[in-house]
C-alpha positions as CSV (number, residue, x, y, z in Angstrom):
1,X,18.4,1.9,16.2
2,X,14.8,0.8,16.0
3,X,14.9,1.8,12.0
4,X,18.0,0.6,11.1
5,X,16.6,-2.7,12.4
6,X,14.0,-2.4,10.5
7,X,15.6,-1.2,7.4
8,X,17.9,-4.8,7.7
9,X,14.8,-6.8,8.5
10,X,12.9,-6.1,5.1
11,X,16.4,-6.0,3.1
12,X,17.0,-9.5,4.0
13,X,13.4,-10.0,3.3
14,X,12.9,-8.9,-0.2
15,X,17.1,-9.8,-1.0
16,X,15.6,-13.4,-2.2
17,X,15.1,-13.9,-5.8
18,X,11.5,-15.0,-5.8
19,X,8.6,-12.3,-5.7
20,X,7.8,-12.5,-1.4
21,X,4.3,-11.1,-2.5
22,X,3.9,-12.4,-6.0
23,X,4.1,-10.3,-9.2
24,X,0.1,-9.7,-9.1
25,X,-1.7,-7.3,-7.9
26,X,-3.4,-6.9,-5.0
27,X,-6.6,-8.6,-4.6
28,X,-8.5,-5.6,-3.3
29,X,-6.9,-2.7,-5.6
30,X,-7.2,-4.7,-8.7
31,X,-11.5,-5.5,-7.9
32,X,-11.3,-1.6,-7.3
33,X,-10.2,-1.3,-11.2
34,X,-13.5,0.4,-12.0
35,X,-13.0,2.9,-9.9
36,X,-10.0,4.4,-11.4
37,X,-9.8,7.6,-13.5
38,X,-9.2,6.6,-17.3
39,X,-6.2,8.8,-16.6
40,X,-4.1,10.7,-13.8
41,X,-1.3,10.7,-11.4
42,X,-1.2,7.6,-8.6
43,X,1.0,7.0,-6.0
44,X,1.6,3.2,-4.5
45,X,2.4,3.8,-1.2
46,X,5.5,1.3,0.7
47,X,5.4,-0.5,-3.0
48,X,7.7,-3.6,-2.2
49,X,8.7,-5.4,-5.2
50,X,6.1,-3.1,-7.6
51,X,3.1,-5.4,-8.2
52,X,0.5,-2.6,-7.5
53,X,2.4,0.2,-8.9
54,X,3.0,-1.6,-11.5
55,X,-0.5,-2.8,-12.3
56,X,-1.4,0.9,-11.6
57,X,0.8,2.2,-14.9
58,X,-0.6,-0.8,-16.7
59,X,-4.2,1.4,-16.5
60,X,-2.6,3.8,-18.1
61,X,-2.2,6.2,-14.7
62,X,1.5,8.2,-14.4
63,X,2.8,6.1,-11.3
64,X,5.0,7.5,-8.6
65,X,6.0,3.8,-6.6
66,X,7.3,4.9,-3.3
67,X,9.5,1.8,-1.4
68,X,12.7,2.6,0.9
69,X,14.3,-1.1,0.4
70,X,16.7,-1.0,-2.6
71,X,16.4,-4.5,-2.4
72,X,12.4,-4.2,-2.7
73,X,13.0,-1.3,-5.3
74,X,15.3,-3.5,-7.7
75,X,12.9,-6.1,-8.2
76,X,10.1,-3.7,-9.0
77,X,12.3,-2.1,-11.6
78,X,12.7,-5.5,-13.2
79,X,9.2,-5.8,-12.9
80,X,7.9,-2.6,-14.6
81,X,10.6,-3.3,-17.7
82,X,9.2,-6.7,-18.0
83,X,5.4,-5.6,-18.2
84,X,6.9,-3.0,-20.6
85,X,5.8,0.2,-18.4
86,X,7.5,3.2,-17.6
87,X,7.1,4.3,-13.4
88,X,8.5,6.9,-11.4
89,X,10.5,5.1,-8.3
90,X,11.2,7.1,-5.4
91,X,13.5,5.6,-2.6
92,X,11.8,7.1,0.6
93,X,10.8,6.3,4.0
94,X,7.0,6.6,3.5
95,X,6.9,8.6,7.1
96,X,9.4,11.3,6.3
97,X,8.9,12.2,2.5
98,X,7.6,15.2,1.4
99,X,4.3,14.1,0.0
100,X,3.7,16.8,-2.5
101,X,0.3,19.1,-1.9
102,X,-2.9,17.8,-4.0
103,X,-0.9,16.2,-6.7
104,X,-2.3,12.6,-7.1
105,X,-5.8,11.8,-8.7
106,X,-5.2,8.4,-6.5
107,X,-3.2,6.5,-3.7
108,X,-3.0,2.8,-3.0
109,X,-1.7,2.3,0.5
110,X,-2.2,-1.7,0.4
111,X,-0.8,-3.7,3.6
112,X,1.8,-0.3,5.0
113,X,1.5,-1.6,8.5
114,X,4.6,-1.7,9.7
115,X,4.1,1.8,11.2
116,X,3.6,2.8,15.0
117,X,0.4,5.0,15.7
118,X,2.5,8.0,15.4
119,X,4.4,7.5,12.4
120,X,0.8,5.9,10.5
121,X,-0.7,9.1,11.6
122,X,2.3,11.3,9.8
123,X,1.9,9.0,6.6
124,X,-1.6,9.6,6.6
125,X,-1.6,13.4,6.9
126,X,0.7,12.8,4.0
127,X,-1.8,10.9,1.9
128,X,-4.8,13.6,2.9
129,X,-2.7,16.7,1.8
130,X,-1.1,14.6,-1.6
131,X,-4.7,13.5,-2.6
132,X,-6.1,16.1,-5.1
133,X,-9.8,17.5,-4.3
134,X,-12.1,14.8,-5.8
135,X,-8.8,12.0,-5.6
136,X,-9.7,8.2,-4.8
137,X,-7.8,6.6,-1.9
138,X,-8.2,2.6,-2.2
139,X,-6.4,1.2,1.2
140,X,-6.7,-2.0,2.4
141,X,-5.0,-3.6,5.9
142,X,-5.1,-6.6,8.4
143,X,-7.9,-6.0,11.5
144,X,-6.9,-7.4,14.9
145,X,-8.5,-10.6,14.4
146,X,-5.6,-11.1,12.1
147,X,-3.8,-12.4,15.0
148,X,-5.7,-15.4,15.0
149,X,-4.4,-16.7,11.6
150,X,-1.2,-15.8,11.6
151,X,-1.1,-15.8,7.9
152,X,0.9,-12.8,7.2
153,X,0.7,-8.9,8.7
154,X,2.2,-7.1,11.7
155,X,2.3,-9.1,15.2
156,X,1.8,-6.0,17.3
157,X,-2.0,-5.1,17.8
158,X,-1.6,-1.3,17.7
159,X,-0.2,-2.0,13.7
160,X,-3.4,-3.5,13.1
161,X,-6.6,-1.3,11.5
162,X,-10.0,-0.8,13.3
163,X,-13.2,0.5,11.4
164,X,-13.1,3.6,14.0
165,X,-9.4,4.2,13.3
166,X,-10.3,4.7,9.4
167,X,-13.3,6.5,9.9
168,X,-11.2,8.9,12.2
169,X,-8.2,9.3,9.4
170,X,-10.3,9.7,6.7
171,X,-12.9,12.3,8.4
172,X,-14.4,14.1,6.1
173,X,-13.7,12.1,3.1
174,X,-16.8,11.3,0.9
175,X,-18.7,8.2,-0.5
176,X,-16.5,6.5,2.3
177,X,-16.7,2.5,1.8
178,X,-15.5,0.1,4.7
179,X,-15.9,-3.5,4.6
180,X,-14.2,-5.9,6.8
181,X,-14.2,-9.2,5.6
182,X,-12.5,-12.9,5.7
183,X,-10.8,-13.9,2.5
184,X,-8.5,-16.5,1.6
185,X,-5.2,-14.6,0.1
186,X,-2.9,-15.8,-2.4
187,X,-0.4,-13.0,-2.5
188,X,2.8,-14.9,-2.6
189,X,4.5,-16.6,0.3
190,X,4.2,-13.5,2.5
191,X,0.4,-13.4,2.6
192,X,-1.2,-16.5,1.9
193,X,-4.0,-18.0,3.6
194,X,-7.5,-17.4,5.5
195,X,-7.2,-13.4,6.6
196,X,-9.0,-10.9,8.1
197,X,-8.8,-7.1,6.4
198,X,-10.2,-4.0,6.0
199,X,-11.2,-2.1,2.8
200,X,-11.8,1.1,2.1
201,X,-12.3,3.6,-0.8
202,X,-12.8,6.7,-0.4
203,X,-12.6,10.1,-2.2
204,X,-11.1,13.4,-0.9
């Protein structure tokens, strides 16, 4: 029940005609730009309406954008044809897909926090065994103190991302960078505002 509710939730969400989270890039990914291999697979993890996958293919990376909202899904479509890009959509729950075995060269998991510990510990298993040896995870989340501003993210406090909880996923994981921080967002209506989030990049 709980995931059928869910499933309605985001459809109605992302139904409207305007981008919820703007047709730019996020913030975080795109400063990460230099980063990025000059080619390579990448996979934008709970994609939306496309704007990082899409950005992603603009570098010139082969871009798997996984999203399970159609609704999401059809806007991103429109998206990638109107930046002139080709992308590789996959309509998945981002807990149950089969994340292929050191395939991707890099994985954007930007603002996914609509899992419970237990499925966000399944979804990162997946991102550890999808990452090729040497591949560049760029994540970026709301911290509790989110709470306070109210300016987009989960309400629930075990949704929200600890520098201990990274540092625990990501184990073994090198050149690990984590910086909390307090930015003012302007990601469309959905995230907009004074916030506090978690970076990290990291390589497998």
């Amino acid at each position: 029940m709980r995931d059928s509710e869910e499933f309605a939730r985001w459809e109605q969400r992302f139904r409207v005609s305007e981008y919820v989270f703007g047709k730019e890039p996020n913030a975080f990914l795109k400063s990460s730009e230099p980063l990025l291999p000059a080619k390579g697979k990448a996979l934008a993890i709970a994609d939306g309406e496309g704007r990082n996958g899409v950005w992603l293919a603009e570098r010139g990376l082969d871009v798997v954008s996984l999203e399970f909202s159609p609704a999401a899904q059809n806007k991103a479509i429109a998206l990638a044809r109107e930046r002139g890009v080709t992308v590789a959509f996959e309509q998945a729950d981002v807990h149950a897909w089969q994340y292929p075995e050191a395939t991707f060269d890099v994985v954007a998991d930007i603002f996914t926090q609509f899992s419970s510990p237990a499925q966000r510990a399944m979804k990162w298993r997946g991102v550890r065994k999808t990452l090729k040896p040497g591949g560049l995870l760029i994540l970026q989340g709301y911290t509790p103190k989110q709470l306070q501003y109210g300016t987009g993210g989960p309400k629930a406090v075990e949704q929200l991302y600890t520098r201990g909880m990274l540092e625990e996923a990501f184990r073994g994981f090198r050149d690990v960078t984590i910086i909390e921080e307090e930015v003012e967002m302007h990601e469309g209506a959905a995230h907009s505002g004074m916030s506090a989030v978690i970076n990290l990049t990291a390589w497998k």
